[in-house]
C-alpha positions, 0 to 999 in steps of 0.5 A, a space after each residue: 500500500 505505502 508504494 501505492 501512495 507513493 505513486 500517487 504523491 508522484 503523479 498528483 505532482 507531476 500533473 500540478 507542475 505539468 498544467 503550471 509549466 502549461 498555464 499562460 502565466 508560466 509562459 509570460 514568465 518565460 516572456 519576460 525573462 527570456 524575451 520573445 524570440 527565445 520563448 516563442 521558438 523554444 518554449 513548446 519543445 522545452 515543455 514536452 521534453 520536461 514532461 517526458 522526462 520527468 513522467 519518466 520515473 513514474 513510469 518506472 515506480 509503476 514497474 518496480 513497486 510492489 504490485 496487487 493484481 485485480 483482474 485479467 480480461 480474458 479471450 475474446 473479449 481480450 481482442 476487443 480492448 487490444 483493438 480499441 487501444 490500438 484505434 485510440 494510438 490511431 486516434 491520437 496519431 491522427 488528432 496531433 496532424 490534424 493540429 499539426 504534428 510539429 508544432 505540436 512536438 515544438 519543432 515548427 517553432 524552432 524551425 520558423 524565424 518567428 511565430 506564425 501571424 495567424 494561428 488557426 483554430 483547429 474544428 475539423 477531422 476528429 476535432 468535429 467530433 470532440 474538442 479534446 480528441 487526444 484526451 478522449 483517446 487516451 483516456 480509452 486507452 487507459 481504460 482499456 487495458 486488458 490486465 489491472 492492478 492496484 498501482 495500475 488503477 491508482 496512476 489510470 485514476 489520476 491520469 483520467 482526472 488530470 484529462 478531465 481538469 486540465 481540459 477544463 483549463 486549456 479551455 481557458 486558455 482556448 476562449 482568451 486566444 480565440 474569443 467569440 470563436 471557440 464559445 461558439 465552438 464549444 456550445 456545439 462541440 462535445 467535450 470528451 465523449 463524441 456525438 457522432 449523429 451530430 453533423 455540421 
């Protein structure tokens, strides 16, 4: 149970500094001290390159602490969460080209002299469908998986709730860069669980 806890101290953590290292304020942070050529080019890069690594340890406590299993799905239904998560990996594959894969990563910005003067709010493909494809499809990943533990259940828990609340919080961010566009987007756009008899 005492590794249980630990790696739930580790991922609440990890997602507080990930959403405050996200937030607009920590960006203008960086603004201020490090002027807008260096942040613009290199701000989205460092930030993914922080959060992998420092997801990396917990990843680690998930395979080494001790571990409590809770259940093993069986055949047939077995192949049926392996082919959901692989749609998920699918999925999220797509959701980042359809925003642009390398800004995205952060490479399009390092690439460019400058910030692009126009950025685009993404509403097609998948993004018809939900305004948080790549939440949505990692949280049927998570869920999917076809053996459970305890540690397992713990980290899929936190991760889901961080899905959930940091969507709720890069909608903040969405409505102050795009105002009027992304309220009316939002009012007819599902947040994480699609309507897909809903055309437009």
């Amino acid at each position: 149970m005492g590794g249980t806890l630990l790696l739930l101290a580790a991922s609440i953590l990890w997602a507080v500094v990930h959403s405050l290292t996200a937030s607009h304020r920590a960006k203008d942070v960086f603004l201020q001290r490090f002027g807008q050529g260096f942040t613009l080019r290199y701000y989205r890069l460092g930030y993914n390159l922080f959060s992998v690594v420092t997801i990396l340890p917990i990843l680690a406590l998930l395979v080494l602490l001790p571990d409590q299993f809770l259940y093993s799905i069986p055949a047939p239904w077995l192949y049926l969460t392996l082919a959901g998560q692989a749609l998920a990996v699918v999925a999220l594959a797509v959701g980042v080209l359809q925003t642009g894969a390398l800004d995205f990563i952060g490479l399009g910005q390092l690439i460019r002299a400058e910030e692009p003067a126009v950025t685009n709010l993404t509403t097609h493909g998948l993004y018809r469908y939900v305004r948080h494809p790549l939440y949505t499809a990692g949280l049927v990943f998570l869920w999917l998986t076809p053996e459970m533990t305890l540690n397992r259940l713990s980290l899929w828990i936190i991760f889901s709730l961080y899905f959930v609340i940091g969507a709720y919080f890069e909608e903040r961010k969405l409505l102050r860069d795009f105002g009027q566009q992304y309220a009316d987007y939002k009012a007819r756009t599902p947040m994480l669980i699609p309507r897909l008899w809903a055309g437009r």
